[in-house]
C-alpha positions, 0 to 999 in steps of 0.5 A: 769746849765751845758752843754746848747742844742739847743732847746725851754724854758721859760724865767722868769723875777726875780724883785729886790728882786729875786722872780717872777714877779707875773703874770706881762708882764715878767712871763712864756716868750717863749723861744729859746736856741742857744747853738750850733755854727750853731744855734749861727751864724743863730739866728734871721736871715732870720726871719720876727720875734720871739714870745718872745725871743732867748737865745744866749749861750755862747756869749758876742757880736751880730750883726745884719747884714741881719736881717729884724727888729730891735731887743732888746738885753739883755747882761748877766753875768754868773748867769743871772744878766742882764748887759745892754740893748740896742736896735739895728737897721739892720746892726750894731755891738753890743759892746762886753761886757767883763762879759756877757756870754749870750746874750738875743735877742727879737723884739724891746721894748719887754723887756721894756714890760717885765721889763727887764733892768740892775741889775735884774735876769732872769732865763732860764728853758730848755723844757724837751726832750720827 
Protein backbone atom coordinates (compact mmCIF):
# COMPACT_ATOMS: atom_id res chain seq x y z
CA UNK A 1 0.00 0.00 0.00
CA UNK A 2 1.35 3.67 -0.55
CA UNK A 3 0.73 6.52 1.39
CA UNK A 4 -1.17 5.44 4.92
CA UNK A 5 -4.35 8.18 6.02
CA UNK A 6 -5.77 8.26 9.35
CA UNK A 7 -8.98 6.54 9.59
CA UNK A 8 -10.72 2.96 10.25
CA UNK A 9 -10.16 -0.91 8.62
CA UNK A 10 -10.22 -4.12 8.85
CA UNK A 11 -7.60 -6.27 10.23
CA UNK A 12 -7.39 -9.90 9.14
CA UNK A 13 -5.53 -12.45 10.49
CA UNK A 14 -3.59 -14.87 7.83
CA UNK A 15 -2.68 -18.65 9.13
CA UNK A 16 0.31 -20.14 8.34
CA UNK A 17 -0.07 -20.89 4.90
CA UNK A 18 -1.18 -17.21 3.86
CA UNK A 19 -4.95 -17.64 3.82
CA UNK A 20 -7.89 -16.45 6.10
CA UNK A 21 -8.40 -17.91 9.15
CA UNK A 22 -12.03 -18.96 8.24
CA UNK A 23 -14.50 -17.60 10.49
CA UNK A 24 -11.93 -17.67 13.63
CA UNK A 25 -11.53 -15.16 16.36
CA UNK A 26 -9.09 -13.18 13.84
CA UNK A 27 -11.52 -12.77 10.90
CA UNK A 28 -12.93 -9.10 10.05
CA UNK A 29 -10.97 -7.07 13.12
CA UNK A 30 -12.05 -3.24 13.49
CA UNK A 31 -9.78 -1.22 13.03
CA UNK A 32 -7.92 2.06 13.36
CA UNK A 33 -5.11 3.83 11.35
CA UNK A 34 -2.74 6.04 12.81
CA UNK A 35 -0.79 7.51 10.17
CA UNK A 36 -0.43 11.07 10.69
CA UNK A 37 1.99 12.35 13.77
CA UNK A 38 -0.95 13.79 15.69
CA UNK A 39 -2.83 10.65 15.83
CA UNK A 40 0.62 8.61 16.14
CA UNK A 41 1.76 10.67 19.56
CA UNK A 42 -2.38 10.48 20.61
CA UNK A 43 -2.88 6.61 20.22
CA UNK A 44 -4.56 4.93 22.60
CA UNK A 45 -4.08 7.70 25.36
CA UNK A 46 -6.86 9.14 27.31
CA UNK A 47 -9.23 6.05 26.12
CA UNK A 48 -10.70 3.73 28.63
CA UNK A 49 -10.24 1.20 25.74
CA UNK A 50 -10.58 -0.22 21.91
CA UNK A 51 -12.94 -2.25 20.10
CA UNK A 52 -10.57 -4.35 18.32
CA UNK A 53 -7.10 -2.81 17.43
CA UNK A 54 -5.21 0.60 16.51
CA UNK A 55 -2.74 0.55 13.47
CA UNK A 56 0.53 2.64 14.35
CA UNK A 57 2.34 3.51 10.85
CA UNK A 58 5.14 4.05 10.48
CA UNK A 59 6.77 3.32 13.82
CA UNK A 60 9.09 0.54 15.27
CA UNK A 61 8.50 1.46 19.03
CA UNK A 62 5.47 2.71 21.72
CA UNK A 63 4.98 3.47 25.26
CA UNK A 64 2.52 3.48 27.38
CA UNK A 65 2.69 6.33 29.40
CA UNK A 66 -0.70 7.91 30.68
CA UNK A 67 -2.34 5.11 29.33
CA UNK A 68 -5.29 3.59 31.51
CA UNK A 69 -5.22 -0.24 30.81
CA UNK A 70 -2.78 -2.69 29.65
CA UNK A 71 -2.26 -3.23 26.05
CA UNK A 72 -1.09 -5.84 23.67
CA UNK A 73 1.37 -5.09 21.15
CA UNK A 74 2.15 -6.51 17.67
CA UNK A 75 5.49 -5.16 16.04
CA UNK A 76 5.51 -5.60 12.01
CA UNK A 77 7.85 -5.64 9.34
CA UNK A 78 7.28 -4.30 6.07
CA UNK A 79 4.88 -6.81 4.52
CA UNK A 80 2.97 -7.28 7.74
CA UNK A 81 4.77 -10.23 8.98
CA UNK A 82 4.36 -10.26 12.71
CA UNK A 83 7.95 -9.81 14.42
CA UNK A 84 6.95 -10.04 18.06
CA UNK A 85 4.32 -9.70 20.66
CA UNK A 86 4.23 -8.41 23.97
CA UNK A 87 2.04 -7.30 26.16
CA UNK A 88 2.76 -3.86 28.38
CA UNK A 89 1.43 -2.53 31.58
CA UNK A 90 0.78 1.66 31.96
CA UNK A 91 3.82 3.42 32.01
CA UNK A 92 6.64 1.20 30.26
CA UNK A 93 8.81 1.56 27.06
CA UNK A 94 8.37 -0.91 24.54
CA UNK A 95 12.04 -2.02 22.88
CA UNK A 96 12.68 -0.81 19.50
CA UNK A 97 12.72 -3.16 16.79
CA UNK A 98 15.05 -2.49 14.05
CA UNK A 99 12.79 -4.44 10.94
CA UNK A 100 9.29 -3.34 12.35
CA UNK A 101 7.52 -0.44 10.44
CA UNK A 102 4.21 -0.93 11.95
CA UNK A 103 3.07 -1.53 15.20
CA UNK A 104 -0.24 -3.10 16.30
CA UNK A 105 -1.92 -2.04 19.69
CA UNK A 106 -5.12 -4.04 21.16
CA UNK A 107 -6.64 -4.39 24.84
CA UNK A 108 -4.51 -7.17 26.82
CA UNK A 109 -4.91 -10.71 25.52
CA UNK A 110 -6.75 -9.92 22.38
CA UNK A 111 -4.24 -11.30 20.10
CA UNK A 112 -3.75 -14.28 22.07
CA UNK A 113 -7.65 -14.56 21.09
CA UNK A 114 -7.07 -13.94 17.59
CA UNK A 115 -4.07 -15.64 16.90
CA UNK A 116 -1.64 -13.56 16.59
CA UNK A 117 2.02 -14.50 17.43
CA UNK A 118 5.41 -14.08 15.34
CA UNK A 119 6.07 -15.54 11.69
CA UNK A 120 2.35 -14.94 10.86
CA UNK A 121 0.82 -12.50 8.24
CA UNK A 122 -1.93 -9.83 8.87
CA UNK A 123 -3.38 -7.76 6.35
CA UNK A 124 -4.94 -4.33 6.73
CA UNK A 125 -7.86 -3.03 4.13
CA UNK A 126 -8.34 0.77 4.85
CA UNK A 127 -12.33 1.86 4.73
CA UNK A 128 -13.21 3.58 1.45
CA UNK A 129 -13.79 7.45 1.78
CA UNK A 130 -17.51 8.25 1.19
Amino acid sequence: MGKWRDGTGTLTVLDAGGGERGGGPGAGIPLEIAASSRARRRGLLGRDGIAGALLITPTNSVHTFRMRFGIDVAYLDRSFRVLDVVTMKPGRIGMIRLRGRHVLEAEAGAMAAWGLRPGVRVTVAPSREA
